[in-house]
TORVOMAR-644079 format. One record per atom (N, C-alpha, C, O): z, y, x. Coordinates in steps of 0.05 Angstrom, whole numbers, padded with zeros to 5 digits, always signed. Each point is the difference from the previous one (the first is absolute). Layout:
BEGIN
ZYX/...
***
This chain:
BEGIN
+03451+04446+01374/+00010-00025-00009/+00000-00021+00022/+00020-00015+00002/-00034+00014+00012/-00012-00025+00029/+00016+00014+00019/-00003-00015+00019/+00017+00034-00011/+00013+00009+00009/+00029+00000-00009/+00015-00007+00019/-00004+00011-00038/+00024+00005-00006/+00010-00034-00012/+00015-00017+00009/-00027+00017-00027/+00002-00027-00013/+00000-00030+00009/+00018-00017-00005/-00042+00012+00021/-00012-00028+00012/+00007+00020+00033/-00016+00003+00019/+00029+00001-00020/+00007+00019+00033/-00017-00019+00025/+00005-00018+00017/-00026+00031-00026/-00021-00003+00024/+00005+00023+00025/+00006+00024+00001/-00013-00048+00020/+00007+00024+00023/-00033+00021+00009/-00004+00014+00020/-00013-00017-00039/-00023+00021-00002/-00016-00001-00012/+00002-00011-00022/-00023+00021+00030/-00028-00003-00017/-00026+00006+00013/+00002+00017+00018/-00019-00024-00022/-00028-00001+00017/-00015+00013-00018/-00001-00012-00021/-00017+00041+00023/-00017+00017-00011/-00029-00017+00000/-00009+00008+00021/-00010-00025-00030/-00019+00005+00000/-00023+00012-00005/-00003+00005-00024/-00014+00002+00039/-00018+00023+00008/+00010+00024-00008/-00006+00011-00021/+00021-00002+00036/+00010+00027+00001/-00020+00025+00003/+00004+00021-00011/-00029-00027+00029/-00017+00007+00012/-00016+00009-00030/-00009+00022+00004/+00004-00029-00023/-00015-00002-00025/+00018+00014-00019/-00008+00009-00022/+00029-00008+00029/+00024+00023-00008/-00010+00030+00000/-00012+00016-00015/+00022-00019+00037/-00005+00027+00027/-00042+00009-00010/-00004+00025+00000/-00014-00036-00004/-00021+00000-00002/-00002+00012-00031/-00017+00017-00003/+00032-00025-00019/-00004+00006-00020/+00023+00023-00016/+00009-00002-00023/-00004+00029+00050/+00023+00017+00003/+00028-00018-00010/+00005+00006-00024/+00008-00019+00031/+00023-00014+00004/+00022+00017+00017/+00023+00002-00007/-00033+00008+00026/+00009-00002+00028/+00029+00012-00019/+00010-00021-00006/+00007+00042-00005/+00022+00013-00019/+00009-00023-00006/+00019-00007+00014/-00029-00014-00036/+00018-00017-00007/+00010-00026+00016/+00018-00015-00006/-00035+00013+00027/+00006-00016+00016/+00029+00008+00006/+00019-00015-00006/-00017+00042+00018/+00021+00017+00004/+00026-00005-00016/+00022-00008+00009/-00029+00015-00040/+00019+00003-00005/+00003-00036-00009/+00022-00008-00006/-00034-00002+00005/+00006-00036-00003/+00026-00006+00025/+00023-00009-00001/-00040+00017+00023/+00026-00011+00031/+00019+00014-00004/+00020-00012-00007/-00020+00031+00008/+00034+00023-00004/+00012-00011-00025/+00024-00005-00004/-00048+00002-00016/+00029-00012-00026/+00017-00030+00008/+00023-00004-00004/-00047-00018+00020/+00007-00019+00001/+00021-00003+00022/+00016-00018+00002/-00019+00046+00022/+00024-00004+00019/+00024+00003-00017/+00022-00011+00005/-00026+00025-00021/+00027+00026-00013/+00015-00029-00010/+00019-00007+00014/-00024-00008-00035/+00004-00025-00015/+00013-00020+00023/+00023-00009-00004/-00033+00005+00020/+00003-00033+00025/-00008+00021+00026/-00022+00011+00001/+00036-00008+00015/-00005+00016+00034/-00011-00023+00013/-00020-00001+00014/+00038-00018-00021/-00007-00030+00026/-00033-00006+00000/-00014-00005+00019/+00006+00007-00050/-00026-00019-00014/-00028+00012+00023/-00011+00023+00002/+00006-00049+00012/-00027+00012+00009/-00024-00004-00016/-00004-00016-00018/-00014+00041+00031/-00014+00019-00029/-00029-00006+00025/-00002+00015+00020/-00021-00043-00028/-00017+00005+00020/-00033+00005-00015/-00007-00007-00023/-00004+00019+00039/-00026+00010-00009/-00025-00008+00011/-00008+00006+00023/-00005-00021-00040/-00025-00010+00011/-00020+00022-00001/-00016+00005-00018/+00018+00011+00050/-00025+00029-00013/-00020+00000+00031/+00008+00006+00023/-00032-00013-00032/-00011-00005+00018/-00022+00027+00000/-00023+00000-00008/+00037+00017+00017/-00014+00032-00008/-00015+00001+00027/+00005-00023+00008/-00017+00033+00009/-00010+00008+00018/+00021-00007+00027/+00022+00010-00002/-00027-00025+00025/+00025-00005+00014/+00008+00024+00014/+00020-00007+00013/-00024+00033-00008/+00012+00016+00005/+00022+00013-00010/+00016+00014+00012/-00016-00019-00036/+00011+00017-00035/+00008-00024-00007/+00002+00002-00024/+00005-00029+00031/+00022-00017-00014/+00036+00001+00006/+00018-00011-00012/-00019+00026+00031/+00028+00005-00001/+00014+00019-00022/+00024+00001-00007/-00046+00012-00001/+00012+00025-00022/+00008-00026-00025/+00018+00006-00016/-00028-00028+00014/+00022-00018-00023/+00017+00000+00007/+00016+00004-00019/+00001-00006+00050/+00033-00001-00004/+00006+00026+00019/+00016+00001+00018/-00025+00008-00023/+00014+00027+00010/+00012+00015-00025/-00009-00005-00023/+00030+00022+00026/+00025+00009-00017/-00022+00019-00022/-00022+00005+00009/+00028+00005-00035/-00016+00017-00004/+00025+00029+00013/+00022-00001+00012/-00039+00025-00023/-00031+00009-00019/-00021-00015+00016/-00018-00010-00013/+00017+00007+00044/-00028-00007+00011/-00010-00021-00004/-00025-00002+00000/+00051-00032-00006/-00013-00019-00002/+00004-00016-00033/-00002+00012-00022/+00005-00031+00024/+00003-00022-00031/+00029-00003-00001/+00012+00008-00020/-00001-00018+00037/+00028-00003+00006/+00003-00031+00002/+00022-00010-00005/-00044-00006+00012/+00005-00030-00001/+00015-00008+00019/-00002+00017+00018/+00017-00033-00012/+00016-00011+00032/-00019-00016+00014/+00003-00001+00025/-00029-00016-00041/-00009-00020+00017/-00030+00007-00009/-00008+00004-00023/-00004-00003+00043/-00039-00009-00003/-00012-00009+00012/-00002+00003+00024/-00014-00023-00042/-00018-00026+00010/-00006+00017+00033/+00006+00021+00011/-00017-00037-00007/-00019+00005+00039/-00015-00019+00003/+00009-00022-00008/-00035+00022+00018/-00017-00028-00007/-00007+00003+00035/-00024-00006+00005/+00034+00011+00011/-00010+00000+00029/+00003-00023+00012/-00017-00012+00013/+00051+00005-00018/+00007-00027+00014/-00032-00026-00023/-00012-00019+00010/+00009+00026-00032/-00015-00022-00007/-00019+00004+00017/-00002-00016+00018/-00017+00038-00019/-00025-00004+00016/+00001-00010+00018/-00014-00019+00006/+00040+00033+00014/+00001+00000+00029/-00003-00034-00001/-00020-00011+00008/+00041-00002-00019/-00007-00036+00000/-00018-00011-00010/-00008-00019+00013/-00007+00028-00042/-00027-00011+00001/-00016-00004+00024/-00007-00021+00011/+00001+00056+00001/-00025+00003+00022/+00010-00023+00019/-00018-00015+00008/+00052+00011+00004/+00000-00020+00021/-00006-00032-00009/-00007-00018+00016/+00012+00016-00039/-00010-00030-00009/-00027-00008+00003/-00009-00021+00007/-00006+00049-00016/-00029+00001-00002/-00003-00015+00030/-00005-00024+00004/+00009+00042+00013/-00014-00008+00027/+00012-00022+00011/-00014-00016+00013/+00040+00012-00017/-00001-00030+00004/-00006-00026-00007/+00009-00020+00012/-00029+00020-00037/-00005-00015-00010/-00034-00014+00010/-00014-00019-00007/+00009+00047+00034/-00021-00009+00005/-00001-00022+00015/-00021-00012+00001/+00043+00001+00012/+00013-00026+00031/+00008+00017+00012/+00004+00024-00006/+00000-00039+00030/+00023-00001+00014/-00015+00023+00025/+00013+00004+00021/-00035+00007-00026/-00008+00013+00025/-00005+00032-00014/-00011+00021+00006/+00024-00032-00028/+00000+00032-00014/+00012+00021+00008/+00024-00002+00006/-00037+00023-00003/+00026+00030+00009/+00008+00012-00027/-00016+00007-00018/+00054-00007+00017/+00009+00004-00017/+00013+00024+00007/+00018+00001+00016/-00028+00020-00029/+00013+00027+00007/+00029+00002-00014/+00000-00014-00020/+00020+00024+00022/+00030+00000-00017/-00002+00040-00003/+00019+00012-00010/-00034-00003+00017/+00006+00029-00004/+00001+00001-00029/+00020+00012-00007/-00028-00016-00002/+00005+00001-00038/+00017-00011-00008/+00009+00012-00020/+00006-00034+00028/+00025-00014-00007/+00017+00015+00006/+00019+00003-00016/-00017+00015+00043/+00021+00009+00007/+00005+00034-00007/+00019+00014+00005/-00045-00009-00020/-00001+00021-00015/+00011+00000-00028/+00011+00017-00015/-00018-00042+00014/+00015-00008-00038/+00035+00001+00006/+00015+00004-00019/-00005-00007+00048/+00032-00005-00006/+00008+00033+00010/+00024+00006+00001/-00042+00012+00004/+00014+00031+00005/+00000+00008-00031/-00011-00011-00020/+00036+00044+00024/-00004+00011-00027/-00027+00011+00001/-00016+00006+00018/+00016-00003-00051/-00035+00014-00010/+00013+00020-00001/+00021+00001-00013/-00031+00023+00028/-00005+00031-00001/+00014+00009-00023/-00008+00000-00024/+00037+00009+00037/+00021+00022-00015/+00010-00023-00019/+00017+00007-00016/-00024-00026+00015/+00018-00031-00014/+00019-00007+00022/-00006-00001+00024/+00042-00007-00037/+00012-00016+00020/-00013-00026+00000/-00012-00010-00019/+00015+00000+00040/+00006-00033+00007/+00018-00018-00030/-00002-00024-00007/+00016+00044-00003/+00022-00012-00018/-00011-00002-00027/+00006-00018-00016/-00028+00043+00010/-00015+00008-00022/-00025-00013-00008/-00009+00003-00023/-00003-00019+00040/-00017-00020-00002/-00001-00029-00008/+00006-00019+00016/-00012+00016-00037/+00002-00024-00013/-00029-00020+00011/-00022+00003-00010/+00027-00016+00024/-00030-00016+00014/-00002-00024-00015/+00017-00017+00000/-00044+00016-00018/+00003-00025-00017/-00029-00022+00024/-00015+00011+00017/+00017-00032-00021/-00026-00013+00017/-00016-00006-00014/-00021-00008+00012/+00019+00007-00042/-00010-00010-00030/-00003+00030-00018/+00017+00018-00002/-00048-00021-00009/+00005+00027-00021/-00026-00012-00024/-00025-00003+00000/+00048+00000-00015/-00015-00026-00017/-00025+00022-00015/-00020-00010-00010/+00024+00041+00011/-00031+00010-00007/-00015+00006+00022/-00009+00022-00001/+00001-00038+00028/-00015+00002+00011/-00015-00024+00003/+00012-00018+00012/-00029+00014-00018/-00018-00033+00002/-00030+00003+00024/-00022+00011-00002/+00035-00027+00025/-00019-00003+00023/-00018-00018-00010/+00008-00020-00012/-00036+00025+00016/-00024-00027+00018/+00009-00018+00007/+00014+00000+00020/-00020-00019-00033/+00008-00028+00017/-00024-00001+00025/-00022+00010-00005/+00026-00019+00025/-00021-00006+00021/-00006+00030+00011/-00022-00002+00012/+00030+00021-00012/-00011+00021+00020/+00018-00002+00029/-00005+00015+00019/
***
């Protein structure tokens, strides 16, 4: 219906990961292939924060993967947290960027194109003051 109807140009999976955890991983499957089959254009993204080795299998094609086009990546966030962190100590702070600049490569067997980088992940709640 949010597809065909209110012709949305996609849809965002949340916790896919809790999917996949509670044997999902099939209907996930057959959820993306039905929803390509319906709308080809509609991007289909997946918040699956499975192990970072094994997050590419969300948008990888099946049988091997989910068949999503887009998945979250939380690297570029860290990578900018950690550099805020240290610069927040002054001005004689050493601010390393290797994490920032790790957040803008692809994640392992993910394109560059397949990565959805959010900087906000409204279910993660930091310490104030650490």
């Amino acid at each position: 219906m949010l597809l065909g109807e209110y012709h949305v140009d996609g849809l965002r999976f949340d916790e896919v990961t809790v999917i996949d955890r509670h044997g999902g991983w099939s209907f996930c499957q057959d959820l993306t292939q039905t929803l390509q089959y319906h709308k080809p254009g509609a991007a289909l993204i997946a918040e699956y924060w499975n192990d970072p080795p094994h997050r590419w299998l969300a948008v990888a094609p099946p049988p091997d993967g989910m068949g999503f086009d887009l998945g979250y990546t939380d690297r570029l966030r860290d990578g900018l947290r950690e550099v805020l962190a240290a610069a927040t100590v002054g001005e004689s702070a050493a601010v390393g960027m290797g994490r920032l600049r790790e957040g803008l490569e692809p994640q392992l067997k993910m394109r560059s194109s397949q990565a959805y980088n959010c900087l906000e992940n409204h279910d993660l709640v930091l310490e104030r003051g650490r």
